[in-house]
C-alpha positions in Angstrom: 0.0 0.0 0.0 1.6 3.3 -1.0 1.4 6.1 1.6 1.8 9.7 0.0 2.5 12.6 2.4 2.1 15.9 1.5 4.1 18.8 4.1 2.8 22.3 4.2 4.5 25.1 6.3 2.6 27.6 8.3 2.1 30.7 6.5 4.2 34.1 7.4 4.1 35.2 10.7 6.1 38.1 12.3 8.7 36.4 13.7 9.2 35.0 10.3 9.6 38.9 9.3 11.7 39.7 12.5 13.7 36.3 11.9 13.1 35.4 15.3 12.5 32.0 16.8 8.6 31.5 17.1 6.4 31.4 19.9 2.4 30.6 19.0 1.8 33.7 16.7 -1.1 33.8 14.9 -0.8 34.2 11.0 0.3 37.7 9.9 -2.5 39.8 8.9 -1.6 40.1 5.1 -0.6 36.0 4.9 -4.1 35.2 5.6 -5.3 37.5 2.8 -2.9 37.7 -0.4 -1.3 34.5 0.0 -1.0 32.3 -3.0 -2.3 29.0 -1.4 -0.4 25.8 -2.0 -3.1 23.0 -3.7 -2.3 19.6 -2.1 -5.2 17.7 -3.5 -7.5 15.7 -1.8 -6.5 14.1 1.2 -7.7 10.9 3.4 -6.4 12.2 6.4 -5.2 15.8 7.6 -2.8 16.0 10.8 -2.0 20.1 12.1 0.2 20.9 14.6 -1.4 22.4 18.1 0.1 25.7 17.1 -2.0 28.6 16.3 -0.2 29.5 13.2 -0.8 25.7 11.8 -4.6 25.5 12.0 -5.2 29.2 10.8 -3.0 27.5 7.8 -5.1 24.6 7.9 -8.2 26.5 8.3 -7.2 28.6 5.3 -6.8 25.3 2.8 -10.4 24.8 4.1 -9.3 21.3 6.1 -10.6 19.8 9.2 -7.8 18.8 10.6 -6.8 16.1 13.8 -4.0 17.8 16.3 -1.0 15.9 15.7 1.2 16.8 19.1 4.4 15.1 17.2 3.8 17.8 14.6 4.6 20.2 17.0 7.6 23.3 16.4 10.9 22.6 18.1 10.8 23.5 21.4 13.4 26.3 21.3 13.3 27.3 24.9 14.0 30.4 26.5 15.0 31.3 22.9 11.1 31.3 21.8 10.5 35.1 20.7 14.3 36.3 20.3 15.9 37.3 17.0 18.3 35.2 15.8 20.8 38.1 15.4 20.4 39.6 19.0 21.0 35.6 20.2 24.6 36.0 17.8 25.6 38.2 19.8 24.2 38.2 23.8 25.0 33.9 23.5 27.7 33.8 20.7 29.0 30.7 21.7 25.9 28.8 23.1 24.3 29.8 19.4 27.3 28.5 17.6 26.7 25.0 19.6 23.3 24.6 18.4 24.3 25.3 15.1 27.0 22.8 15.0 25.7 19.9 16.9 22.3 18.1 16.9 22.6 16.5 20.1 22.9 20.3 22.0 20.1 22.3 23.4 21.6 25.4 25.1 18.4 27.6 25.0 17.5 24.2 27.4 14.8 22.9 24.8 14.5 19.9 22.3 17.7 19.3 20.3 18.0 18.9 16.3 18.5 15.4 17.4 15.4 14.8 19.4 13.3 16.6 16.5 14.3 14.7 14.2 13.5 11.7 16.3 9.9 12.5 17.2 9.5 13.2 13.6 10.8 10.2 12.1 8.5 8.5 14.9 5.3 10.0 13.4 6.3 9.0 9.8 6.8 5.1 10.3 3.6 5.2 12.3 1.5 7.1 9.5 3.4 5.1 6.4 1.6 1.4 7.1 -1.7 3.1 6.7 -1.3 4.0 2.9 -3.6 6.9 1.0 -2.7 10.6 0.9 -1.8 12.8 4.3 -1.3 16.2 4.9 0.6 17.2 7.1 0.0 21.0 8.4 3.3 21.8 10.1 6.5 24.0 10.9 9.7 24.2 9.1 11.8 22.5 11.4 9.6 19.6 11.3 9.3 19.1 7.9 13.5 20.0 7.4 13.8 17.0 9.9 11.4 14.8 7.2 13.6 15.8 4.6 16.5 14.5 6.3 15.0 11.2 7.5 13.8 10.3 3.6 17.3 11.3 2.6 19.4 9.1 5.6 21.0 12.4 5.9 23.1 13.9 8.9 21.1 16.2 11.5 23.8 18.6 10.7 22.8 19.3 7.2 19.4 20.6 8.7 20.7 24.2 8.2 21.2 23.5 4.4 17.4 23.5 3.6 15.4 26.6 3.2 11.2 25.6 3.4 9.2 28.7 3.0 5.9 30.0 4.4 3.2 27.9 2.3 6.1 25.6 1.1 4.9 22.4 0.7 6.9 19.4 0.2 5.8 15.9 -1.0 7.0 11.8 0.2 5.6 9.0 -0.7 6.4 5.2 0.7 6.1 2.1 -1.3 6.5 -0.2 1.3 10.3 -0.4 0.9 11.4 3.2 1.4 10.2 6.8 1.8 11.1 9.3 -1.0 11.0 12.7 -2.0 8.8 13.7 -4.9 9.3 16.9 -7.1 
């Protein structure tokens, strides 16, 4: 039974303006008005994460979508509302650490690592059920997807870029999950 599973990001919020690590923001006034939605398809099942930002993005492709807790944002911490830049330089070299190694979590949240985990957890429980899911979710979570389908490092989780509305497709044959452009 083939399982295809179809990733959408959140839409724009401000932190995604201020580059700041998200808290639960709701959408951003003009990304729930002028945004060119993504078209999926039709779905047998529809998962969202608990986050505000994820079911106004679900609410907005007109789904009725199940709370998926393992769909949930990293958990960034005491990091959750900072900018990235002011982090650079008041924490230079716990910043660095979480950059260069998935196992640390000096803002004292979830690790690279342990995202990547949870999420790989949710796929192999989803993939024996076969049909089409959609999968309402954050960037982080669906970068962590990308690098389970590939078997690649949680260090090359910085090297992909998933946009507001960006929605990415797997599918699993039984044998393996792969990417589909």
């Amino acid at each position: 039974m083939t399982t295809c599973l179809t990733w959408i990001n959140n839409g724009a919020t401000a932190a995604n303006r201020t580059a700041s690590f998200p808290m639960d923001e709701p959408l951003e006034e003009q990304a729930m008005s002028k945004a060119t939605l993504p078209s999926p398809g039709q779905a047998d099942r529809v998962f969202v994460s608990p986050a505000l930002r994820t079911r106004q993005t679900a609410e907005m492709l007109g789904f009725d979508a199940v709370l998926a807790p393992a769909l949930r944002d990293c958990d960034y911490g005491r990091w959750s509302g900072k900018p990235l830049m002011s982090l650079r330089s008041e924490e230079p070299d716990n910043f660095a650490l979480w950059i260069s190694d998935p196992e640390a979590a000096p803002h004292e949240g979830e690790s690279l690592q342990q995202l990547c985990k949870r999420v790989a957890g949710w796929m192999n429980e989803e993939m024996p059920l076969g049909g089409h899911v959609v999968a309402v979710t954050h960037a982080a979570v669906i970068r962590a997807a990308i690098l389970d389908v590939l078997k690649a490092p949680a260090a090359s989780f910085w090297t992909i870029d998933v946009q507001p509305l960006g929605m990415v497709r797997m599918t699993h044959d039984n044998r393996r999950w792969s990417l589909r452009f």
